[in-house]
N, C-alpha and C positions, 0 to 999 in steps of 0.2 A: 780265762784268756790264755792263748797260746803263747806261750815263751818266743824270743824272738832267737833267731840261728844263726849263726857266721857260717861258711864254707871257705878258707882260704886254700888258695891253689886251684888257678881254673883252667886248668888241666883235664886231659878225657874226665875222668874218675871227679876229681873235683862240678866240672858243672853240669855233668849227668845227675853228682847226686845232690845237688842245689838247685836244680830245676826240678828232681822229684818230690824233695821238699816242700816245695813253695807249692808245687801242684797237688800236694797235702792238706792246704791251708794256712802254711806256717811262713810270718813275715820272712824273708831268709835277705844278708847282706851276703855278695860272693865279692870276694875279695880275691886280688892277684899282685902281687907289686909291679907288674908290667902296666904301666900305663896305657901303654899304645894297644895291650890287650882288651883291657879294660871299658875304652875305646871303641872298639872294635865289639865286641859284645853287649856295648851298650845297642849299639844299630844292628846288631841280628845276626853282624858277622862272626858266622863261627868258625873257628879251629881245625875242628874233628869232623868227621861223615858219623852221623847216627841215627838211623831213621826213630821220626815223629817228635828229634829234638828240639829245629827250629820253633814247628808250633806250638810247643809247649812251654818254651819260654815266651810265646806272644803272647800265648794265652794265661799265663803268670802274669804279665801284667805290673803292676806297683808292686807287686809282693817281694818280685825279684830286682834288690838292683845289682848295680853290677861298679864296684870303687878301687880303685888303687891307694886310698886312704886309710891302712890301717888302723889307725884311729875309730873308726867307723864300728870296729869290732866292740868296742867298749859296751855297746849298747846292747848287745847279744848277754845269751845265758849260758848256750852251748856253743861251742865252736869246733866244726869239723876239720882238721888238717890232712887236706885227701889232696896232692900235689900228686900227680905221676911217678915213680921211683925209676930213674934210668938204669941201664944195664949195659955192661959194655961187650965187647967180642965174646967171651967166653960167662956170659950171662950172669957176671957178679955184680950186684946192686951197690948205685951206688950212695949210700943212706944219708952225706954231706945236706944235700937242699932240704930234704922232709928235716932233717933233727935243728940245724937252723931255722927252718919257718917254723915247727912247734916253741921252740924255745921264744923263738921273736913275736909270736902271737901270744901264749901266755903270759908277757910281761906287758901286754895291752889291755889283758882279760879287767872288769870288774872283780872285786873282792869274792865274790860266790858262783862265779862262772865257771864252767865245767869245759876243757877241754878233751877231743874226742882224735885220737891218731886213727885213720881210715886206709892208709896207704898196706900195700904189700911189705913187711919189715920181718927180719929175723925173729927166733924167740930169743927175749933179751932186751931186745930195740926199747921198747915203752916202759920196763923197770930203769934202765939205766939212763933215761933222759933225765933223771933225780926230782922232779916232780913233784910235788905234792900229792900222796896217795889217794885224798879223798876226792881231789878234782880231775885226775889223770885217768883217760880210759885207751883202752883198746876196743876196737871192732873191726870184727872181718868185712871186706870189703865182697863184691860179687860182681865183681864190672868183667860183663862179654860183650866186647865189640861185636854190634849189630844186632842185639837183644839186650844192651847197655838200661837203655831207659826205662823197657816193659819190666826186666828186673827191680830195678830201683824202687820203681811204684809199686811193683807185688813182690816183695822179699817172701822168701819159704820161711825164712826165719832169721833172729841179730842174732849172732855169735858176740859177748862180749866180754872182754877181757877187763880186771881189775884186781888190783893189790886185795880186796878182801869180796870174795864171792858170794861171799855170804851175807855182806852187808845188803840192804835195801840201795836200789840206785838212785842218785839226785832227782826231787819230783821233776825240774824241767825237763831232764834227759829221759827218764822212765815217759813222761809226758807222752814227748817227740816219738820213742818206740813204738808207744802203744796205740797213735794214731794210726800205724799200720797193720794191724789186727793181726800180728803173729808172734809166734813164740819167737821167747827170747831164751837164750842160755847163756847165762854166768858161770866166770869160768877164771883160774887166774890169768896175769896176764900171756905168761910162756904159752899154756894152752891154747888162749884164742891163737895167737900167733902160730902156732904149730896145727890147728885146724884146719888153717886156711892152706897151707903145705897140704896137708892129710888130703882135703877135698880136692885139690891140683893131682895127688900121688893114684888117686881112686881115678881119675881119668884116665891118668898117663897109662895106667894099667888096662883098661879099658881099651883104649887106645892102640895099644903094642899085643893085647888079644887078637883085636877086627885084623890087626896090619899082618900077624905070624899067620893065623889060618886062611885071610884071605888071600895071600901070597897061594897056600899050599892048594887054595882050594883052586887058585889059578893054573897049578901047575897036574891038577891028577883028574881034569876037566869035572868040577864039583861047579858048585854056583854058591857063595856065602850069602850074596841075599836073601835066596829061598831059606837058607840056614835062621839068618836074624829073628824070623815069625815065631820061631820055636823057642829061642834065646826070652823073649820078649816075655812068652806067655809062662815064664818058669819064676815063681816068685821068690827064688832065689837071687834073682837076676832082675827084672823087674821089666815095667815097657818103657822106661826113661832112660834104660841105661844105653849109653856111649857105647853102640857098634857098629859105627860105620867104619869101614878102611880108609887110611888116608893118606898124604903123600910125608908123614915125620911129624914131630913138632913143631911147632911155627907161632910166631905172635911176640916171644917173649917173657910173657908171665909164667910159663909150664916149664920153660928152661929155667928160669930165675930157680924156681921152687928144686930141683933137681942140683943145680948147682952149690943152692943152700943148703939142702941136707947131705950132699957130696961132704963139703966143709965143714960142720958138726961132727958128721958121723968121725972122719981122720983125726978130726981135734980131739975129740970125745971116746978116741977107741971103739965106737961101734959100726956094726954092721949096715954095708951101703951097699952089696954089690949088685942089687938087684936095679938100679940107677945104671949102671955100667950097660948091664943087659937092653934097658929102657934105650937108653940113646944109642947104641950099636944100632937098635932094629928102627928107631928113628932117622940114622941117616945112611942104612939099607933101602929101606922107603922112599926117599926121597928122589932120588935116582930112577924112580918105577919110569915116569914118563920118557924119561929118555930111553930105556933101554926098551924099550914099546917100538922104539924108531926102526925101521927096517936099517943094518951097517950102514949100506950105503948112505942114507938120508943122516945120516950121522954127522955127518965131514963135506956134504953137499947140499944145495938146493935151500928152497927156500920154505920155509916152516912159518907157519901161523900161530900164533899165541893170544886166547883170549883168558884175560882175567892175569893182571899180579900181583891183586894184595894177597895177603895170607888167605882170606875167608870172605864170603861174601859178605857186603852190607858191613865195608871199613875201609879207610884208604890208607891203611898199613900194611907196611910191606915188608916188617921184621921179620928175619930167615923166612921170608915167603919163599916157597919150593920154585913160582919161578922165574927169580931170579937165578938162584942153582943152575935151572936149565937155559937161559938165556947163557950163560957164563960160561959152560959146558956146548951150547952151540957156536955163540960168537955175535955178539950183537947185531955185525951189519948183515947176518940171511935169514932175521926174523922181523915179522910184521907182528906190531901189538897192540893190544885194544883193553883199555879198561874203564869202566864207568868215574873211577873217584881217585884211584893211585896216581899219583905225579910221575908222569913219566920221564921225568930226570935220572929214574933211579933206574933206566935203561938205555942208558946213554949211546949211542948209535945205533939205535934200531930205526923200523920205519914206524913211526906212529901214529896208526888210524883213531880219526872222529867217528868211524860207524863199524859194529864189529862184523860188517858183513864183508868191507875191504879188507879187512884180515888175511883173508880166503884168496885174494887176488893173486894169481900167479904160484898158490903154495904149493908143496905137493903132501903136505901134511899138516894138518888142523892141528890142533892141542887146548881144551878147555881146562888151565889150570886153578880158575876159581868158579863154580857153578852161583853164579849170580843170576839173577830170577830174568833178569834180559837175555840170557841166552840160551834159557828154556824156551823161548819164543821162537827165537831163530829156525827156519826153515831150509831141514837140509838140502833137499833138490836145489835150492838158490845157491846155498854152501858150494855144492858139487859142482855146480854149473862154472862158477870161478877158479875154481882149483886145475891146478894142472894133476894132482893124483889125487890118491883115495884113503889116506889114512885119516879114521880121526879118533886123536888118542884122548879120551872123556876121563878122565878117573871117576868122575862123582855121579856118572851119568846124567849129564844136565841135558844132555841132549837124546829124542826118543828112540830108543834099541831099534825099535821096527822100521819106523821112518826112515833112520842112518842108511838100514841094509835096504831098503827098497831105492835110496838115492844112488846105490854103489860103492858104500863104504867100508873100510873094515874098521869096526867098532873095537874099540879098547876100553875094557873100563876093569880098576881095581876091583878084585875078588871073583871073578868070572873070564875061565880060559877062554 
């Protein structure tokens, strides 16, 4: 028989990974002390934008419910404490709610219940909550907005952190892993916690590659995409690795991780500067679409903007690049369109229901998140609305060929 599972904090991360749970087979209670959330999720209302969430918890079924009664948890063997971790302007985490909800769930737990920290935390964080070593775990978490849930259900592998790594892990918990048919790594707990950094830092670098070359490739008329096929097939490099260019960091989690080792490394006397370099060329990048603007269009006229969450398939808009560029235009000479972001977070602009008004009146297009709806978009219609002809694509969502046969001048990262 399967162990039964808590998930308290239902939050992104919290009920992604309590709906993958349950869609496991495993009885799972999610727990939140918001009532009115609780609520609300009871009926299907959710939170967060994630594609193939909703049906997944319908098709969950009894397995999943959903209580604001702490209490509730008693009944569980494991319990996940996967709360979102906030971050403030300068992407310091703030660890006050996750260390009070672990603390206030294991004094609910049963006598042999295993508690599991899932959130983004410093190394440190889950040693020093004073715990009980044998019940206290770390795990790295793998939440990406918009591929949240396909993750959850197919992990590569659990990263887990514990006071003795060598120990065997509790059967419930080992249980719950091993229904997902991959490797696990034990580890202490500073390490896991420093993993989940590491596999953030391996990006960011990645990352700040596609953004330096594809800038130069922009400027000595090279093409980096043609570049990438080559990248791909060198198994040094691999075909999963992160080379696309892009407009900076954005989201939150990749700054949190960079701020954090900022702050060890000075505490600690070691070497960070290469974080320094990371975020210079972060918010270098950021800036691309605007300076894409012809002067003039700069300080005039009226610009189109589709897409302001950070990424597509999320309705978050943390340092999303465009807001940057709404802010650097000026809210009231932009038109904008986005499938899921609340457009509050662009407070006097004009905001279209269909992103083809967008285009109304503009004299310059801007796709700053390539959402799979405006791969669709048909640019001769684009054109036919616009008063001019720029469309600045970074991600190229929109087709090179089609653009210029409409009349555009096509802008896209990594290609002069």
């Amino acid at each position: 028989m399967n162990p039964r599972i808590g998930v308290a904090g239902m939050t992104h991360l919290g009920l992604v990974t309590g709906t993958a749970i349950a869609a496991a087979g495993f009885e799972i209670v999610c727990y939140d002390a918001d009532a009115g959330l609780a609520a609300r999720l009871k009926i299907g209302d959710l939170p967060v934008v994630e594609p193939g969430l909703p049906a997944a918890i319908r098709d969950n079924g009894a397995r999943q419910i959903f209580t604001a009664d702490i209490s509730a948890l008693k009944a569980c063997d494991v319990v996940i404490v996967a709360p979102d971790v906030p971050t403030d302007a300068q992407a310091r985490s703030d660890l006050s709610g996750v260390r009070a909800l672990a603390l206030q769930v294991f004094a609910e737990l049963a006598p042999e219940a295993i508690l599991v920290v899932l959130c983004q935390v410093p190394p440190g964080f889950t040693r020093a909550l004073g715990l009980p070593d044998a019940r206290t775990f770390y795990q790295v978490e793998t939440l990406v907005f918009g591929e949240a849930l396909a993750r959850a259900r197919n992990p590569e592998r659990f990263i887990v952190g514990a006071a003795d790594p060598d120990a065997s892990l509790p059967a419930a918990y080992a249980r719950l892993l091993e229904a997902f048919g991959c490797p696990v790594l034990k580890m202490r707990y500073e390490s896991a916690e420093l993993a989940k950094i590491a596999i953030n830092f391996c990006l960011v670098a990645s990352v700040s590659v596609a953004n330096t070359l594809g800038e130069l490739a922009e400027k000595i008329g090279a093409d980096w995409h043609e570049i990438v096929p080559a990248l791909r097939l060198d198994k040094r490099i691999g075909p999963h690795a992160y080379l696309m260019p892009g407009l900076g960091i954005a989201g939150g989690n990749l700054e949190r991780d960079l701020e954090t080792v900022a702050g060890l490394a000075a505490a600690k006397g070691s070497d960070a500067g290469i974080v320094a370099a990371w975020r210079a060329n972060s918010r270098r990048r950021r800036d691309w679409a605007f300076e894409r603007l012809p002067p003039d269009l700069r300080t005039r006229g009226t610009v189109g903007i589709l897409g302001l969450s950070y990424k597509e398939n999320t309705a978050s808009t943390r340092n999303a690049p465009s807001l940057a560029l709404v802010a650097r235009l000026g809210a009231g000479r932009v038109r904008v369109h986005d499938p899921a972001a609340d457009p509050a977070c662009v407070a006097g602009a004009t905001v279209c229901a269909d992103p083809y008004a967008v285009a109304d009146g503009a004299e310059a297009l801007v796709v700053m998140t390539p959402w799979p709806v405006y791969r669709t978009l048909d640019p001769s219609a684009l054109a036919a609305r616009m008063l001019g002809r720029q469309l600045i694509d970074p991600y190229g969502a929109i087709d090179a060929k089609a653009a210029a046969a409409a009349g555009f001048i096509h802008h896209r990262l990594g290609r002069s």
